[in-house]
Biopython code that builds the backbone (N, CA, C, O; Angstrom):
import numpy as np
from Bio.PDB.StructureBuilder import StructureBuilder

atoms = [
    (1, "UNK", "N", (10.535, 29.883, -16.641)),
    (1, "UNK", "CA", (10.586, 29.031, -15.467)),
    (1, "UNK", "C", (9.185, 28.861, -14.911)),
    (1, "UNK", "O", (8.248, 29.634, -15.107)),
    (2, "UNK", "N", (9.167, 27.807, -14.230)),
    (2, "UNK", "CA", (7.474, 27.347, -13.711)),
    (2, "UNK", "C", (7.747, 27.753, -12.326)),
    (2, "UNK", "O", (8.834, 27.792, -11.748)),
    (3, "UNK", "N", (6.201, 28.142, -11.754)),
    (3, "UNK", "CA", (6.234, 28.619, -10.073)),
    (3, "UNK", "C", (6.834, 27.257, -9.608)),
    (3, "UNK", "O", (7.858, 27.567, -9.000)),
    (4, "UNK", "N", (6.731, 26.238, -9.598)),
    (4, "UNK", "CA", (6.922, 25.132, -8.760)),
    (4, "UNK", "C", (8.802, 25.434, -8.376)),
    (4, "UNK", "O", (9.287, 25.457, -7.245)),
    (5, "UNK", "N", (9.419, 25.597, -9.455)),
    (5, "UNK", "CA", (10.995, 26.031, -9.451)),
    (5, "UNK", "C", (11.219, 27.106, -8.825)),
    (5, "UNK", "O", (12.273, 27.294, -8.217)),
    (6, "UNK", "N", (10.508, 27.741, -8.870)),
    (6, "UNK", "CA", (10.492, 29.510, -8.165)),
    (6, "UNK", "C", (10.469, 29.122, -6.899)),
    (6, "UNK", "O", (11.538, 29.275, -6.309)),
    (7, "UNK", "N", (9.513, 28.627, -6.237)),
    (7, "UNK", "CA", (8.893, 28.490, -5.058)),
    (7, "UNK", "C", (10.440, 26.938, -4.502)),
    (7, "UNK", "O", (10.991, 26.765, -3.415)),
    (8, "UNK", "N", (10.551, 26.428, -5.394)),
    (8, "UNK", "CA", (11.605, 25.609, -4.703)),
    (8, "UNK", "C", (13.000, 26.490, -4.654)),
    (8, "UNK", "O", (13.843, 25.819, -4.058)),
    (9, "UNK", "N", (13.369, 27.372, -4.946)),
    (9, "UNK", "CA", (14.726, 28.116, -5.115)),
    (9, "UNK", "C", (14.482, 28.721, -4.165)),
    (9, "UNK", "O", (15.513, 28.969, -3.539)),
    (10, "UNK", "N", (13.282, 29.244, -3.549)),
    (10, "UNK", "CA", (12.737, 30.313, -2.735)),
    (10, "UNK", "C", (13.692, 29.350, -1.493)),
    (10, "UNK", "O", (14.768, 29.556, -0.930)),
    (11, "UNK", "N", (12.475, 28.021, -1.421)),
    (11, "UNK", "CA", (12.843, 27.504, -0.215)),
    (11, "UNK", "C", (13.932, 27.260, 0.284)),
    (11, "UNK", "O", (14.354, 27.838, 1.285)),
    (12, "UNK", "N", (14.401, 26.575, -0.198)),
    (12, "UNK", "CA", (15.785, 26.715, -0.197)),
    (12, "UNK", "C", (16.876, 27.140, 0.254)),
    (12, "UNK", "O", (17.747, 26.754, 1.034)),
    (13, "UNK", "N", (16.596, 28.301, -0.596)),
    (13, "UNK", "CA", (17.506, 29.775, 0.063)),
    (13, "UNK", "C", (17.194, 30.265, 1.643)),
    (13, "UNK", "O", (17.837, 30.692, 2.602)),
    (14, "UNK", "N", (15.562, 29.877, 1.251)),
    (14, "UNK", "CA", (15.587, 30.394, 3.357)),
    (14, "UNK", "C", (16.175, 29.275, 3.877)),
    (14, "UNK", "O", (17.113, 29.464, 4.652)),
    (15, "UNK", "N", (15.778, 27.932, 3.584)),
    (15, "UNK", "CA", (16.080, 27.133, 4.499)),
    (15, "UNK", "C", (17.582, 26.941, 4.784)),
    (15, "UNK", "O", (18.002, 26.530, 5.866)),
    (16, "UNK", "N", (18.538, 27.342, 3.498)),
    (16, "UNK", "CA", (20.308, 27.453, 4.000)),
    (16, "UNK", "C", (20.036, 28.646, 5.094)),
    (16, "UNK", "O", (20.067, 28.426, 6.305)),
    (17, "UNK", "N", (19.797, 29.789, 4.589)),
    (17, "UNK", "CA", (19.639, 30.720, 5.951)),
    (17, "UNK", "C", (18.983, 30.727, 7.096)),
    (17, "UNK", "O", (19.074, 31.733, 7.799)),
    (18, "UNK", "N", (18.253, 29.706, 7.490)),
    (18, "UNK", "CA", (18.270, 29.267, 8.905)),
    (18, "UNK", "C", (19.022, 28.332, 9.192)),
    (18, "UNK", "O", (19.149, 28.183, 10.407)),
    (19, "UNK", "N", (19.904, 27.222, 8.201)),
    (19, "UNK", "CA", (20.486, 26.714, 9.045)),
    (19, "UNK", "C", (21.773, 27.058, 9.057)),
    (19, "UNK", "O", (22.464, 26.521, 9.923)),
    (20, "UNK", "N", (22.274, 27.805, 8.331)),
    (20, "UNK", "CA", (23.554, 28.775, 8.881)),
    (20, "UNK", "C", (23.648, 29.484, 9.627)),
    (20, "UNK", "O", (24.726, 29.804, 10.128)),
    (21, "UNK", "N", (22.093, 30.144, 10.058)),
    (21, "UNK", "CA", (22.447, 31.032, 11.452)),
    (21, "UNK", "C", (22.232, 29.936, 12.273)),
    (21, "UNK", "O", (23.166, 29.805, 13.064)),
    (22, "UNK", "N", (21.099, 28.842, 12.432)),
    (22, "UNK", "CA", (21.658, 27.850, 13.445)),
    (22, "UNK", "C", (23.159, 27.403, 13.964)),
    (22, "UNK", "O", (23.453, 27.230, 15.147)),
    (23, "UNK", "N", (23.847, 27.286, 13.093)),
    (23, "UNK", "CA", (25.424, 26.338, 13.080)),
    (23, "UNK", "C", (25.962, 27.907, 13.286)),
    (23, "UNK", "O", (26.857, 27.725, 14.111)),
    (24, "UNK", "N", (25.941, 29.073, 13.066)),
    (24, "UNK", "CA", (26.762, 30.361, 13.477)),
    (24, "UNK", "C", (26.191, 30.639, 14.861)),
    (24, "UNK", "O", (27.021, 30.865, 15.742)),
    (25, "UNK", "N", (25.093, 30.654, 15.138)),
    (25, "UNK", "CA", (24.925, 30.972, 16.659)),
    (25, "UNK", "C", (25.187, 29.724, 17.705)),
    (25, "UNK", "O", (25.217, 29.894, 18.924)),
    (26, "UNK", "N", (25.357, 28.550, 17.117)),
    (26, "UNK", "CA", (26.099, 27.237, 18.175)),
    (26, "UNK", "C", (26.944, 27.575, 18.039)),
    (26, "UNK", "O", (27.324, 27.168, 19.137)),
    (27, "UNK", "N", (27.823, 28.049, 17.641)),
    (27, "UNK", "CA", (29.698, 27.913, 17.236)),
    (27, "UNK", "C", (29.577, 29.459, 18.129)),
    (27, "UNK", "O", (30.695, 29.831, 18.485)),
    (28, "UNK", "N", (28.685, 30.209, 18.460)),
    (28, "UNK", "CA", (29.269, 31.705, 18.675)),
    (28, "UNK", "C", (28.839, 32.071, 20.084)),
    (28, "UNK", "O", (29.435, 32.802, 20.876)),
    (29, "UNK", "N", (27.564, 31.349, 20.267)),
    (29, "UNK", "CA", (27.319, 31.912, 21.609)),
    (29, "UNK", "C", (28.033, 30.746, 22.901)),
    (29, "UNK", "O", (28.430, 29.604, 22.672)),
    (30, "UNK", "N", (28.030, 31.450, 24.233)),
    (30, "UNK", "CA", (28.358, 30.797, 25.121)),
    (30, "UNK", "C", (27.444, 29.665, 25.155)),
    (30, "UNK", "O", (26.259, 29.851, 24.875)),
    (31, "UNK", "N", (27.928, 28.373, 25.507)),
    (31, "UNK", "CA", (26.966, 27.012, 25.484)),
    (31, "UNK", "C", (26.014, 27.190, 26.701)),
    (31, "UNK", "O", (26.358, 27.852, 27.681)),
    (32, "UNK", "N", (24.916, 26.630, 26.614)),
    (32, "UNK", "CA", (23.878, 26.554, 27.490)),
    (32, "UNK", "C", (22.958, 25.767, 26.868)),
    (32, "UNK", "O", (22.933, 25.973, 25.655)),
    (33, "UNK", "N", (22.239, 24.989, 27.230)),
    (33, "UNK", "CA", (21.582, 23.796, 27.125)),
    (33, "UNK", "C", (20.566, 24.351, 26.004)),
    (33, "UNK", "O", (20.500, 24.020, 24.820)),
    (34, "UNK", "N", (19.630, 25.485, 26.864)),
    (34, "UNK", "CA", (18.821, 26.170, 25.742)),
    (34, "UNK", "C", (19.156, 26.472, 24.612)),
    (34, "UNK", "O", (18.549, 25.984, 23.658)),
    (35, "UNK", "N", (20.191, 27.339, 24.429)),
    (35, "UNK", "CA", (20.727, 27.423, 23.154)),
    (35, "UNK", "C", (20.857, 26.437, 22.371)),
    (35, "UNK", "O", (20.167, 26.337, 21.357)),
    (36, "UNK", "N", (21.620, 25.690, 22.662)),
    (36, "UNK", "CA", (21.809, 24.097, 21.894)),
    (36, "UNK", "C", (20.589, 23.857, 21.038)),
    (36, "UNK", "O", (20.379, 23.920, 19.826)),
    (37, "UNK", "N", (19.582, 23.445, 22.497)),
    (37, "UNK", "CA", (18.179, 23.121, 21.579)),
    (37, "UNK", "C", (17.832, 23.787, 20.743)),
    (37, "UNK", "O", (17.708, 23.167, 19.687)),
    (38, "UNK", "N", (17.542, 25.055, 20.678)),
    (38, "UNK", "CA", (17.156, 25.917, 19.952)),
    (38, "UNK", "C", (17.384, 25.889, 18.463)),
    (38, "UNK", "O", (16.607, 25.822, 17.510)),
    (39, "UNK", "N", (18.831, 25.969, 18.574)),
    (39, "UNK", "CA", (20.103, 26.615, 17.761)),
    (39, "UNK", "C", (19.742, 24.685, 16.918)),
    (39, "UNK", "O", (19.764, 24.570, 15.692)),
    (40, "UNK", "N", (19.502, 23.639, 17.698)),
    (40, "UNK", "CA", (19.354, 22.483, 16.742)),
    (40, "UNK", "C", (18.196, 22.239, 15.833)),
    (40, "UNK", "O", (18.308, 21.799, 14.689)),
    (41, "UNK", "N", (17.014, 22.573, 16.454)),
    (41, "UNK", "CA", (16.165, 23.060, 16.056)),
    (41, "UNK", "C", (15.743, 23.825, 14.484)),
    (41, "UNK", "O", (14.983, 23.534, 13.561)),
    (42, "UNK", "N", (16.724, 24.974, 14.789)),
    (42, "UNK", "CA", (16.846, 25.838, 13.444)),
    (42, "UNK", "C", (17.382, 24.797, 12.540)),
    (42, "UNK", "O", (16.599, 24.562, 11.620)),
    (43, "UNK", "N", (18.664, 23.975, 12.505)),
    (43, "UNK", "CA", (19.459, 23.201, 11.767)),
    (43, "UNK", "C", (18.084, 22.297, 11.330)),
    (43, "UNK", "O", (17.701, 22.266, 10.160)),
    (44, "UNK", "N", (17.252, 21.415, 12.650)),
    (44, "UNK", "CA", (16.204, 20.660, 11.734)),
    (44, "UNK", "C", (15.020, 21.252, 10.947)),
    (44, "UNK", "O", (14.499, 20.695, 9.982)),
    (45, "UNK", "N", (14.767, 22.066, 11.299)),
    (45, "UNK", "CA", (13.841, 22.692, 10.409)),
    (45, "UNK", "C", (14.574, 23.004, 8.859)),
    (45, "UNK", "O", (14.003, 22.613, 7.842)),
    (46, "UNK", "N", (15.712, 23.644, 8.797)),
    (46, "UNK", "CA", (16.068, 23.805, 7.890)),
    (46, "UNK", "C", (16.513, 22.458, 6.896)),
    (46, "UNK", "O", (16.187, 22.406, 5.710)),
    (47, "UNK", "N", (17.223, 21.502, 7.509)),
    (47, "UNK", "CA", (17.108, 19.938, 7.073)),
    (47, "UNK", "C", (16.067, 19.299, 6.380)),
    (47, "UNK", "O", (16.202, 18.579, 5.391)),
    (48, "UNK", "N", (14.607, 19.720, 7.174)),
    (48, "UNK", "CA", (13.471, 19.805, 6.829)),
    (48, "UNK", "C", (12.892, 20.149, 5.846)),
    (48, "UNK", "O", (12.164, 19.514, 5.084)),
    (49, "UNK", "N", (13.415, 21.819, 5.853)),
    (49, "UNK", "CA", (12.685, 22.099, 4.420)),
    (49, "UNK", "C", (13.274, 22.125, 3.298)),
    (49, "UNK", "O", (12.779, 22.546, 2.253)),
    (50, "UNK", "N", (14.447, 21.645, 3.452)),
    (50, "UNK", "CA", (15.326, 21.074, 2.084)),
    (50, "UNK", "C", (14.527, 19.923, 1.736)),
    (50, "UNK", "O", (13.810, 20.386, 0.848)),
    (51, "UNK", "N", (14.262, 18.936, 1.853)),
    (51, "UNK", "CA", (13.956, 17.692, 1.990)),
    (51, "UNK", "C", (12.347, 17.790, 1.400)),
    (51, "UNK", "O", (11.917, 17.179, 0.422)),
    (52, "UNK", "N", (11.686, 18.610, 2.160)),
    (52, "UNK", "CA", (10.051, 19.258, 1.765)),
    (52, "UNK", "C", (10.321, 19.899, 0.048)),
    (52, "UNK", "O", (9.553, 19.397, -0.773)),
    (53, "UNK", "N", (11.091, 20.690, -0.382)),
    (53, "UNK", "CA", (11.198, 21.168, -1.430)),
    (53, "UNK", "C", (11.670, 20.419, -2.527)),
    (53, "UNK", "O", (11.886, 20.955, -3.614)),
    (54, "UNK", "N", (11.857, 19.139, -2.307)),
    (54, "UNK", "CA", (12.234, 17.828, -3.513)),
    (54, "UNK", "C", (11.402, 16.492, -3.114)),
    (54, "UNK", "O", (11.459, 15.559, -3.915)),
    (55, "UNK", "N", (10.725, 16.354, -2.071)),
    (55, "UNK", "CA", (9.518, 15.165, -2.544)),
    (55, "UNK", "C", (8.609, 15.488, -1.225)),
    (55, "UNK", "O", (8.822, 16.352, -0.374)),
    (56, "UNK", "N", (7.732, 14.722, -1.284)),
    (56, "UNK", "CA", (6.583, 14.823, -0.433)),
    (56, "UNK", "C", (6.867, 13.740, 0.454)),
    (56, "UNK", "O", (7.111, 12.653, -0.070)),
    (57, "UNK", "N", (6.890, 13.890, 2.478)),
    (57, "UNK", "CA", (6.833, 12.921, 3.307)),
    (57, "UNK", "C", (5.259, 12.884, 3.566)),
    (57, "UNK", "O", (4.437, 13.790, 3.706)),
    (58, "UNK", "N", (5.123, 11.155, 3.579)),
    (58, "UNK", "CA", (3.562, 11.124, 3.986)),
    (58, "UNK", "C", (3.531, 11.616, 5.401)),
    (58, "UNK", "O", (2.680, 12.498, 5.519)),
    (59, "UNK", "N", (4.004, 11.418, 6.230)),
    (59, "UNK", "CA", (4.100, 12.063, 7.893)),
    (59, "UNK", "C", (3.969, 13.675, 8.449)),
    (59, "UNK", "O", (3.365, 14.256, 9.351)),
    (60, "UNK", "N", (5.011, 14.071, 7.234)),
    (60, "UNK", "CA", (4.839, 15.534, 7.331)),
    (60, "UNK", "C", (3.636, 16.009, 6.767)),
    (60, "UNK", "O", (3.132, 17.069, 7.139)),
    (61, "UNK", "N", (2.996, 15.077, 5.630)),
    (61, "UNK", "CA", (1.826, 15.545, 4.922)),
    (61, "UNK", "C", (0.697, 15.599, 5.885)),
    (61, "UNK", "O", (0.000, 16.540, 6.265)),
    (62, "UNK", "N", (0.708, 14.131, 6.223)),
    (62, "UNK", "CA", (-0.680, 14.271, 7.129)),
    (62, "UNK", "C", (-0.241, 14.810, 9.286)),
    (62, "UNK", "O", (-1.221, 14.764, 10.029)),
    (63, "UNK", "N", (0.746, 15.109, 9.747)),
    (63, "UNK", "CA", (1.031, 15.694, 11.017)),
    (63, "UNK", "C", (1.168, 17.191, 10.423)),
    (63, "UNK", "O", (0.319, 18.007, 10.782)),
    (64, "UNK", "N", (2.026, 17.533, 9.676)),
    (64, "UNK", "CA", (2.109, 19.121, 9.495)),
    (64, "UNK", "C", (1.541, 19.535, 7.999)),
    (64, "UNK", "O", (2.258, 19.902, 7.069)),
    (65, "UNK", "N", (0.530, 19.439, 7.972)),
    (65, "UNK", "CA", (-0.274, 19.574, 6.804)),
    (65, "UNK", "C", (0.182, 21.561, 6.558)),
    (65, "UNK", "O", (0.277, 22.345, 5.614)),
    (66, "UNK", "N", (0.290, 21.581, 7.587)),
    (66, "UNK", "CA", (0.150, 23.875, 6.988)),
    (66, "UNK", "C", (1.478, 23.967, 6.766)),
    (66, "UNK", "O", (1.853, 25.138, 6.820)),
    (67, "UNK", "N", (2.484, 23.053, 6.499)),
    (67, "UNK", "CA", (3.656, 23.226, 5.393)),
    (67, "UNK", "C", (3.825, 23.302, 4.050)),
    (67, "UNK", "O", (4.759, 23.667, 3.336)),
    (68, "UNK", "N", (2.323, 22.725, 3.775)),
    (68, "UNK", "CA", (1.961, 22.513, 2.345)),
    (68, "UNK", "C", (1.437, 23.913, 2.224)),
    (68, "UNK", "O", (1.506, 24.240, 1.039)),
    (69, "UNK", "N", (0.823, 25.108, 3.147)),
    (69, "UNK", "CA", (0.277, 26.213, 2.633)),
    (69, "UNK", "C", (0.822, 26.821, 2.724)),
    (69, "UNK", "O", (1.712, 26.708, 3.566)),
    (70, "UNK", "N", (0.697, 28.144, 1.785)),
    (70, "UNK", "CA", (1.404, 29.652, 1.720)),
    (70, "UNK", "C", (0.984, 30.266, 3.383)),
    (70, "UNK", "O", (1.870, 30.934, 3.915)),
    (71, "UNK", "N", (0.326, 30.159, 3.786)),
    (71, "UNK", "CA", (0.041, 31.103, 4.912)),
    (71, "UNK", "C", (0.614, 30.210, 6.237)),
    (71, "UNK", "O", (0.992, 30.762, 7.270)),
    (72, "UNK", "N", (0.618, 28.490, 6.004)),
    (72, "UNK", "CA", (1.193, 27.940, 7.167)),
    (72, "UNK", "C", (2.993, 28.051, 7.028)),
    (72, "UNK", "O", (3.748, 28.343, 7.955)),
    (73, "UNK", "N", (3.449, 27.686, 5.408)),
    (73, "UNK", "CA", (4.825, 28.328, 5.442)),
    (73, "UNK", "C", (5.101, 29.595, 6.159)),
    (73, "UNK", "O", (6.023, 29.790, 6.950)),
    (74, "UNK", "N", (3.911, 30.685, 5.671)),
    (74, "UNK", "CA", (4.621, 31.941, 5.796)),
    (74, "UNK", "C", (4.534, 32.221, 7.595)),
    (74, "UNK", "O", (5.347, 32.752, 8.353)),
    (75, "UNK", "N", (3.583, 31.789, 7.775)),
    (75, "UNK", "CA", (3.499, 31.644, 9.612)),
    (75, "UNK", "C", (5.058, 31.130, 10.274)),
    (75, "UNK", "O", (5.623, 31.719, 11.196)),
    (76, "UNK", "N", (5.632, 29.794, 9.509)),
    (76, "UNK", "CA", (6.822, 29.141, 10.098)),
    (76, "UNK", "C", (7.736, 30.222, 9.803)),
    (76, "UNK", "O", (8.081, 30.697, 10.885)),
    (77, "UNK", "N", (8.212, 30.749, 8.978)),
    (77, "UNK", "CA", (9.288, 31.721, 8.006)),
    (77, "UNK", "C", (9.096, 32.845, 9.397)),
    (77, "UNK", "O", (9.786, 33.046, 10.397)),
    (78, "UNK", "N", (7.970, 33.356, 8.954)),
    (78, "UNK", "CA", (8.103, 34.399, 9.575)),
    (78, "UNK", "C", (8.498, 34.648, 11.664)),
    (78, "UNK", "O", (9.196, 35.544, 12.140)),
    (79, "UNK", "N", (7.789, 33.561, 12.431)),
    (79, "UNK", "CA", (8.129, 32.998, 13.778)),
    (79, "UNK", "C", (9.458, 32.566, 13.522)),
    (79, "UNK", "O", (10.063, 33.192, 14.393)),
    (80, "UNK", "N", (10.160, 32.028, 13.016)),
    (80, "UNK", "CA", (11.847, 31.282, 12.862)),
    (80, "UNK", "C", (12.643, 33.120, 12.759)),
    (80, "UNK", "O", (13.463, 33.610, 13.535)),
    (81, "UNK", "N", (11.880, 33.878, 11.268)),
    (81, "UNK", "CA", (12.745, 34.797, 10.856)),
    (81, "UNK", "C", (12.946, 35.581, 12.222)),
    (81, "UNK", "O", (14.022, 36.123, 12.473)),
    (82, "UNK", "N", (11.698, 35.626, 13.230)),
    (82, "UNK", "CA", (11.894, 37.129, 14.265)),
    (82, "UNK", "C", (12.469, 35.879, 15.424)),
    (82, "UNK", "O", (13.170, 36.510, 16.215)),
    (83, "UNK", "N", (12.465, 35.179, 15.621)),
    (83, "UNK", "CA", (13.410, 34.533, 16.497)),
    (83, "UNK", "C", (14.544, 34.593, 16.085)),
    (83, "UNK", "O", (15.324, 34.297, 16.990)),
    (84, "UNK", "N", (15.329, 34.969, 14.623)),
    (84, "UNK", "CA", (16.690, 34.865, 14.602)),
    (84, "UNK", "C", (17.175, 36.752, 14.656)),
    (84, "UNK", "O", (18.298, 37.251, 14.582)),
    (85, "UNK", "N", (15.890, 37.384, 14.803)),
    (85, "UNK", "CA", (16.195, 38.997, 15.096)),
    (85, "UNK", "C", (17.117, 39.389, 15.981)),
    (85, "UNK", "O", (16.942, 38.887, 17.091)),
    (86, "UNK", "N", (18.395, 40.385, 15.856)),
    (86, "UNK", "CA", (19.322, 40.808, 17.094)),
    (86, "UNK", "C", (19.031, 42.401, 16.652)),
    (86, "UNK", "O", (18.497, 43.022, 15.733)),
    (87, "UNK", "N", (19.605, 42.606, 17.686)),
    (87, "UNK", "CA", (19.568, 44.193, 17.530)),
    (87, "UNK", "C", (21.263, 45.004, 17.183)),
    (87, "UNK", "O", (21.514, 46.209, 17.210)),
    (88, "UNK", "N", (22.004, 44.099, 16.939)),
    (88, "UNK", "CA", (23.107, 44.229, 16.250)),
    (88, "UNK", "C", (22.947, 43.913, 14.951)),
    (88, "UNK", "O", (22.059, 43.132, 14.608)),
    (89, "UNK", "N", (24.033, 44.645, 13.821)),
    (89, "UNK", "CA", (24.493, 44.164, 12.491)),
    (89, "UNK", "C", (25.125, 43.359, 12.393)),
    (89, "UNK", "O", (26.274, 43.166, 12.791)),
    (90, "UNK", "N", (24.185, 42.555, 11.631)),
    (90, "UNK", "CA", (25.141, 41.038, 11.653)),
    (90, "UNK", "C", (24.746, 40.646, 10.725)),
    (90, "UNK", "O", (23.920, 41.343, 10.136)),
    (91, "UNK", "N", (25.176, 39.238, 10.101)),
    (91, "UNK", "CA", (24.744, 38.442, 9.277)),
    (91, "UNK", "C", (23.715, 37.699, 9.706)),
    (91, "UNK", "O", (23.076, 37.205, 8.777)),
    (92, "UNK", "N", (23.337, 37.450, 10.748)),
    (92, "UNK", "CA", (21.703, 37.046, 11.694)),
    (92, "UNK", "C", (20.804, 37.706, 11.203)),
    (92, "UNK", "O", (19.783, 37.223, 10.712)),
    (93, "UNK", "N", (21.145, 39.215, 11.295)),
    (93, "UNK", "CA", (20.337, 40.400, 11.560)),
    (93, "UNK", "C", (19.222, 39.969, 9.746)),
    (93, "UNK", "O", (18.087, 39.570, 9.486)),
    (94, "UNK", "N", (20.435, 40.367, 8.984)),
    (94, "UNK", "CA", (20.274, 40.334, 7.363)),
    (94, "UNK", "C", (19.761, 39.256, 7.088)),
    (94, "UNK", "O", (18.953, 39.433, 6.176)),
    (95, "UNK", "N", (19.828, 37.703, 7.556)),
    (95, "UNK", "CA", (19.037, 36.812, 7.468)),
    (95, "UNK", "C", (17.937, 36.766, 7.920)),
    (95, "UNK", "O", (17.160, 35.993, 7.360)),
    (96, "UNK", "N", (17.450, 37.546, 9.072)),
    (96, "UNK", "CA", (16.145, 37.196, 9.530)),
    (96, "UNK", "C", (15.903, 38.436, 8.722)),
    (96, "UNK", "O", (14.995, 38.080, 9.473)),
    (97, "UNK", "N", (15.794, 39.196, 8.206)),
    (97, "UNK", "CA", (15.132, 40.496, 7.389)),
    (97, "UNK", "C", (14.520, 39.293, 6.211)),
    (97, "UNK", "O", (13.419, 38.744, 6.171)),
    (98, "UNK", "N", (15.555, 39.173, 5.432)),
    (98, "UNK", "CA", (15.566, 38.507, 4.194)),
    (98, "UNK", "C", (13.991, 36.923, 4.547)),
    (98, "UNK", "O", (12.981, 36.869, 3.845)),
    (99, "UNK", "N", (14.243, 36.036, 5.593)),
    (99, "UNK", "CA", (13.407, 35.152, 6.094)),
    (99, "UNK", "C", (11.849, 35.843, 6.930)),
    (99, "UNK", "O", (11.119, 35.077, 7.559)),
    (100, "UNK", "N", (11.640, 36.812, 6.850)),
    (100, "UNK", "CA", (10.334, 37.776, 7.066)),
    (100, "UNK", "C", (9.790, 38.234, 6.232)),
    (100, "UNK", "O", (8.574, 38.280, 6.051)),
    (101, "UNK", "N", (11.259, 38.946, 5.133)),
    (101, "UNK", "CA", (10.282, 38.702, 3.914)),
    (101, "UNK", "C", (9.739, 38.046, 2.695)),
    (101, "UNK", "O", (8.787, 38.389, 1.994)),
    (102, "UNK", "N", (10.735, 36.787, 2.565)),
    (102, "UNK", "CA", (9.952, 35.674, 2.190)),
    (102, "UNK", "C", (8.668, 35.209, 2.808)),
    (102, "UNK", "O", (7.759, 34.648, 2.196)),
    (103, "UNK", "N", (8.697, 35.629, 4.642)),
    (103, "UNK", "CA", (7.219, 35.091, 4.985)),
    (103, "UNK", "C", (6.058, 35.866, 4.261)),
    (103, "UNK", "O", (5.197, 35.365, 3.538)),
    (104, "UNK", "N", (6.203, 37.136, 4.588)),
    (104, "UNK", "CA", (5.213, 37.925, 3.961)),
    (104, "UNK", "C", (4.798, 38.093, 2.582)),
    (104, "UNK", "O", (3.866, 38.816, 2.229)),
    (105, "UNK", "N", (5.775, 37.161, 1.561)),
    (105, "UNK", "CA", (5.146, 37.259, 0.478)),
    (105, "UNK", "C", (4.425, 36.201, 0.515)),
    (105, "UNK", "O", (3.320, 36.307, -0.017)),
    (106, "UNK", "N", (4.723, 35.111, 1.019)),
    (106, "UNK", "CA", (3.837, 33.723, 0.892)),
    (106, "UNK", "C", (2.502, 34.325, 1.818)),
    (106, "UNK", "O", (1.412, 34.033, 1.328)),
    (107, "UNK", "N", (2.464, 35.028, 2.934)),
    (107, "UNK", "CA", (1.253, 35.697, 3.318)),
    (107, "UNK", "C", (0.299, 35.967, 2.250)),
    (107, "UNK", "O", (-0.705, 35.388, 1.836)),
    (108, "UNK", "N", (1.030, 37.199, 1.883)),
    (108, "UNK", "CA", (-0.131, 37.854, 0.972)),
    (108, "UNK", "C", (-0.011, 36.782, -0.056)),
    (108, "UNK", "O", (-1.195, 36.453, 0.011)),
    (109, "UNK", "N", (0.431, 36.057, -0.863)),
    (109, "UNK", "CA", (0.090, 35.018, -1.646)),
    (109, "UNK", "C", (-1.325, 34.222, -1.155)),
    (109, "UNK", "O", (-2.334, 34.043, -1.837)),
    (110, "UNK", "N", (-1.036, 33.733, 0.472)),
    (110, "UNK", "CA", (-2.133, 33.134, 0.585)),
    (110, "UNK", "C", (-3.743, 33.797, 0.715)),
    (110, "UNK", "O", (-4.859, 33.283, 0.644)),
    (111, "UNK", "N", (-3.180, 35.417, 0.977)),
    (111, "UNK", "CA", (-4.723, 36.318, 0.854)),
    (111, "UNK", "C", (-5.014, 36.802, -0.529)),
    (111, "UNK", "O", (-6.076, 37.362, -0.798)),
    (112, "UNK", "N", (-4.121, 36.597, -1.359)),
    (112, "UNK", "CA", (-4.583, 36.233, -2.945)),
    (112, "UNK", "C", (-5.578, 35.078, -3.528)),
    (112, "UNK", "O", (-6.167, 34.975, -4.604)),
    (113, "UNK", "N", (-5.536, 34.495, -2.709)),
    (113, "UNK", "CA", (-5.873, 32.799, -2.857)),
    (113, "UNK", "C", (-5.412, 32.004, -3.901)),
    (113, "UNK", "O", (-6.061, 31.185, -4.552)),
    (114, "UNK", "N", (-3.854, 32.411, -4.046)),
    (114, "UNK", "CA", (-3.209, 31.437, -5.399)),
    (114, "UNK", "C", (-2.618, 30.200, -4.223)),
    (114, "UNK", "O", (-2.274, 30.196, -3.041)),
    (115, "UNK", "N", (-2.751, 29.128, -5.425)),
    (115, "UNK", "CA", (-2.755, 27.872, -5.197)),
    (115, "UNK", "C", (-1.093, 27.191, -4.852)),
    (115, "UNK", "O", (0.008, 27.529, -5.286)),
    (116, "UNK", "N", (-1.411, 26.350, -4.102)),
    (116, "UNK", "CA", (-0.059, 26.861, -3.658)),
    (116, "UNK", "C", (0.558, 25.093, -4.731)),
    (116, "UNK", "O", (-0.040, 24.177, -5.297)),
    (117, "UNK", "N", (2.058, 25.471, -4.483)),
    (117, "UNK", "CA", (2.977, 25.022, -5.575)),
    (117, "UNK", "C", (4.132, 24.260, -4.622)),
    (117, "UNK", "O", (5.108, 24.042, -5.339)),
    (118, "UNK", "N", (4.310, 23.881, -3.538)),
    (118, "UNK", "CA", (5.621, 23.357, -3.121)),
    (118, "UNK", "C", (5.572, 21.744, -3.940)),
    (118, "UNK", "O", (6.441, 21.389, -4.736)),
    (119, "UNK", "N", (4.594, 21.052, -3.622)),
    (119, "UNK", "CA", (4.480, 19.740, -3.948)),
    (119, "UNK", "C", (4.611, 19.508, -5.305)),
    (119, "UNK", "O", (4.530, 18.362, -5.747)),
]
sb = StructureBuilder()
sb.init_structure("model")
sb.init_model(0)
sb.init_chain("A")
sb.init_seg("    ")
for serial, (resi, resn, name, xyz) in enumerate(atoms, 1):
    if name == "N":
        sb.init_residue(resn, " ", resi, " ")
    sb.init_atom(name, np.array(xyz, "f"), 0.0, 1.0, " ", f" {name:<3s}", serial, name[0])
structure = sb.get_structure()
């Protein structure tokens, strides 16, 4: 298999797991405006990086250019993963573990200085 497939299976997988804890924490917590946003938020980002992992948007290319890097992915992954942190066992809990450490490998990827592969 080629990194480009690796790195797209990767994405992927986080990006269903933020937007399932998005759509599980709208459906679970009491409604409040904040939440909503939030909780929609997760759903677009994750929309997002489905979409990022099968072609290139010129908009996203040139407005969010550090999506294209290992260290600007791993920055997003990792801020999304500890925002979906609880201090209960949950299926949240296990997703944001799992979405921290996908960030941190694309980290140290980017202090490797390997080239990065989403596109």
């Amino acid at each position: 298999m080629n990194k480009k497939l690796i790195y797209q299976i990767i994405n992927i997988f986080t990006a269903v797991l933020i937007g399932v804890c998005g759509v599980w924490k709208f459906v679970n917590e009491w409604f409040s405006f904040s939440h909503a946003a939030i909780n929609t938020y997760y759903v677009a980002f994750a929309i997002l990086f489905i979409i990022l992992s099968f072609r290139e948007i010129d908009v996203v290319e040139r407005e969010m250019h550090f999506l294209s890097t290992f260290c600007g992915r791993g920055l997003i992954y990792l801020f999304i993963g500890l925002s979906l942190w609880t201090r209960t066992i949950s299926f949240q809990m296990f997703a944001s573990i799992l979405i921290d450490a996908v960030a941190l490998i694309y980290i140290v990827q980017y202090f490797k200085k390997a080239e990065p592969e989403f596109n």
